[in-house]
C-alpha positions in Angstrom: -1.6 1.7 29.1 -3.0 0.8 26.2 -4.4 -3.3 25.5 -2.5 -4.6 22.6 -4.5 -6.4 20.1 -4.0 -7.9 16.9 -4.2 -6.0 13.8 -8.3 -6.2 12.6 -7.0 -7.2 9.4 -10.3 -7.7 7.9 -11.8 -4.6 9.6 -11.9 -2.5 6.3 -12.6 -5.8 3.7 -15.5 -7.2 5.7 -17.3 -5.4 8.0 -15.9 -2.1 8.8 -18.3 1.2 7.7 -21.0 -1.6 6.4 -23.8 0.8 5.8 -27.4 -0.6 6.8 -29.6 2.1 4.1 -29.8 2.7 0.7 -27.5 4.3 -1.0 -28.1 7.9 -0.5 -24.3 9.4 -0.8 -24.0 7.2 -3.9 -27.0 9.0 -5.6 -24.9 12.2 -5.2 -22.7 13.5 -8.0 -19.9 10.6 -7.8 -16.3 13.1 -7.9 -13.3 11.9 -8.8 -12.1 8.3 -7.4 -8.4 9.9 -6.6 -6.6 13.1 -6.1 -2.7 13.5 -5.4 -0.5 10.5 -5.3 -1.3 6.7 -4.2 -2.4 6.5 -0.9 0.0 3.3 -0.8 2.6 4.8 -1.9 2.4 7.9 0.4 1.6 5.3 3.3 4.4 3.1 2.3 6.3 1.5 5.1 9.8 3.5 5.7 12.4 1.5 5.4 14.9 1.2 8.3 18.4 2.5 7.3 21.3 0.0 6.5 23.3 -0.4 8.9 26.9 1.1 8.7 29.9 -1.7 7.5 32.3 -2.5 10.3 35.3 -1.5 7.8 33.2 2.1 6.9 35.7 4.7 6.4 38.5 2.6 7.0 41.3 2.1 4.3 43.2 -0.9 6.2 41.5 -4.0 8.1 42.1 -2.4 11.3 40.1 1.1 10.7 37.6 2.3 13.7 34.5 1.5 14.1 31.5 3.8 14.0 30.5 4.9 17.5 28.4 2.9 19.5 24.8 4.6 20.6 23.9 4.2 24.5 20.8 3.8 25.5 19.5 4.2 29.5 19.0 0.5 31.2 15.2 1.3 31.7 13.8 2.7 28.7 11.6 6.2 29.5 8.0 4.8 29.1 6.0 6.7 26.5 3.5 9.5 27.3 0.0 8.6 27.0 -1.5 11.0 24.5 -5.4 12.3 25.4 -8.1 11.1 23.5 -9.1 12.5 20.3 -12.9 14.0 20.9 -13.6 16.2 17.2 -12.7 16.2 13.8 -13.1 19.2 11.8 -12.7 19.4 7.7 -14.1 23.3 6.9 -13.5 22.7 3.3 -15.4 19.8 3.3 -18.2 21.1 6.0 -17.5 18.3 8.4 -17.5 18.8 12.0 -18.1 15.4 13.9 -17.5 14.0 17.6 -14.8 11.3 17.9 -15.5 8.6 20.2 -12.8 5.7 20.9 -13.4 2.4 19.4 -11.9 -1.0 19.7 -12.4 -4.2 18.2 -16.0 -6.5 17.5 -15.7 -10.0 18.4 -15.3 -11.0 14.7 -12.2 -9.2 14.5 -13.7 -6.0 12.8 -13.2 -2.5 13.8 -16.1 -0.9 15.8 -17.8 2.2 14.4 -20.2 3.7 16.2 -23.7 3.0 15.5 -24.5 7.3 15.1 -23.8 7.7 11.7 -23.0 11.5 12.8 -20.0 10.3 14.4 -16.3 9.0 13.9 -14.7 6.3 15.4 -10.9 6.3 16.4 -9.3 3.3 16.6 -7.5 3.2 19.9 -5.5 0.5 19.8 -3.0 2.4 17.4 -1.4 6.0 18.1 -4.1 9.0 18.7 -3.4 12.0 16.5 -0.3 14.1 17.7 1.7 11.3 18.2 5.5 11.2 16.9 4.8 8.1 15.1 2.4 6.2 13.2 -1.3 6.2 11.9 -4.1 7.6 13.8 -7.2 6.1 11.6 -10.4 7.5 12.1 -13.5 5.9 10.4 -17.2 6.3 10.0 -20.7 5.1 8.1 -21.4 7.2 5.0 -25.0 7.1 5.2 -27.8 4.8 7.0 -31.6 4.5 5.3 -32.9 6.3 8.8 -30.2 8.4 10.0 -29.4 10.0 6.7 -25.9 10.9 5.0 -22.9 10.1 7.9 -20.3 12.8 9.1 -17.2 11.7 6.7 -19.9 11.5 3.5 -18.2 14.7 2.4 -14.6 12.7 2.2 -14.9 11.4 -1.1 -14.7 15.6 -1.8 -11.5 15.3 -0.1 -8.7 18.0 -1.6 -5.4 18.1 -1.5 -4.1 21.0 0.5 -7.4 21.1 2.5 -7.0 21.4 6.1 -8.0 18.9 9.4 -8.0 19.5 12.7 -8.2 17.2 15.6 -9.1 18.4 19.0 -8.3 16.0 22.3 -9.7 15.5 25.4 -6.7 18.0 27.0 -8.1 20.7 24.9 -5.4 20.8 22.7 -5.5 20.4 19.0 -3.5 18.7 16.1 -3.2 20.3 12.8 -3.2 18.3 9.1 -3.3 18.6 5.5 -4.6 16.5 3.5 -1.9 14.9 1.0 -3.6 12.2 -0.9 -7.5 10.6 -1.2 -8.2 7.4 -3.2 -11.3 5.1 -3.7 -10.2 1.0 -3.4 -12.4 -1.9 -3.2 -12.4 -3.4 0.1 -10.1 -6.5 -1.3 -7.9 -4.6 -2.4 -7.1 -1.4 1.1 -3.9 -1.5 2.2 -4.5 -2.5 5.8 -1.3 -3.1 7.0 0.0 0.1 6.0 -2.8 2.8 6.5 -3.0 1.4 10.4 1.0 1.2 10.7 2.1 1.8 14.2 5.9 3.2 13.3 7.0 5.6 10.4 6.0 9.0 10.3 3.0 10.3 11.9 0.1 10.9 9.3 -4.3 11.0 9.9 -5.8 8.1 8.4 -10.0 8.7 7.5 -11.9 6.4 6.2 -15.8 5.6 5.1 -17.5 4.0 2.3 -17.8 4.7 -1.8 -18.5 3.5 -4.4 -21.3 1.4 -6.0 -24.0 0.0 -3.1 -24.5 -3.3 -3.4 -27.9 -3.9 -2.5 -27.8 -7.8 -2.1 -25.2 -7.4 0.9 -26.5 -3.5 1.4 -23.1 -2.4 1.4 -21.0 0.0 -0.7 -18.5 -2.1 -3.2 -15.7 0.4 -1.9 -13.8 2.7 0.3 -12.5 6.0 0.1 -9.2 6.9 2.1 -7.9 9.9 2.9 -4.3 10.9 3.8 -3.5 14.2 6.2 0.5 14.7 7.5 1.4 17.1 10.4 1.3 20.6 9.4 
């Protein structure tokens, strides 16, 4: 069973994919900041249908009501999903090992220290599960270790394909739908590590301007996959 934990809800704002190097990826060709539609509008919370009037259907005050959905006394307990171990991007030439990651003390997501690594955060659902965000994150560059395994995201296509291998050996497939550059105040936390709505693949690193003073980048770049 999982630990629950509070939402890291300055993970992305403060400290998560704080680079400790110079700015390699940013002396790159910068590409476009966005491609397909707003991330928060694509990771929008799905609103819960209204629930049916008790006089729905009815043309007097003493028309039926809708029928009543049963549920078992002791709900079925839900199946524990393997751990995601590699992320692959062909179009974007990254093929990285995934390692599971919690929380720091501060409250920040962990990323591990490898800049040729991802971290998934395993608090929320793992890729392949019916519902929710599985976010994946990782360090653009570092001055020693060079450019990080999800440099390449701020490339990031629509249509281009992911895949997601687990521990089982099995593997998820995704497209990516949407990629955007924010500032760290302004990510939509809440909703790119939402535990309920449809399943999507959250990745994340830095972009943006480095800002040498703090030697951090002034942004980050988000990319949205769904189930294919």
């Amino acid at each position: 069973m999982r630990s629950r934990v509070r939402l890291p809800v300055v993970l992305v704002v403060l400290g998560v994919l704080l680079v400790v190097g110079v700015p390699t990826a940013w002396l790159l060709t910068r590409p476009g900041t966005s491609e397909g539609p707003p991330v928060a509008e694509v990771v929008a919370s799905t609103p819960a249908p209204a629930a049916p009037s008790a006089g729905a259907g009815s043309s007097g005050s003493s028309g039926s009501l809708p029928p009543v959905t049963t549920r078992p006394a002791t709900p079925e307990p839900a199946v524990a999903l393997p751990d995601p171990v590699r992320l692959t991007v062909p179009a974007l030439g990254i093929d990285a090992p995934v390692d599971a990651v919690g929380v720091e003390p501060d409250g920040n997501m962990t990323i591990p220290e490898d800049v040729s690594r991802v971290g998934w955060y395993r608090f929320g659902p793992a890729p392949g599960a019916v519902e929710g965000s599985a976010v994946l994150a990782g360090h653009v560059d570092d001055v020693e270790q060079g450019l990080g395994a999800l440099s390449p995201l701020s490339r990031a296509s629509v249509g281009d394909q992911v895949q997601v291998a687990d521990a089982a050996g099995g593997t998820t497939t995704w497209q990516v739908v949407a990629r955007e550059e924010f500032s760290k105040q302004s990510v939509p936390l809440a909703d790119l590590f939402a535990r309920t709505g449809p399943p999507r693949l959250v990745m994340i690193t830095c972009g943006g301007p480095f800002l040498a003073d703090i030697r951090s980048y002034e942004d980050n770049v988000v990319v949205v996959a769904e189930p294919v």
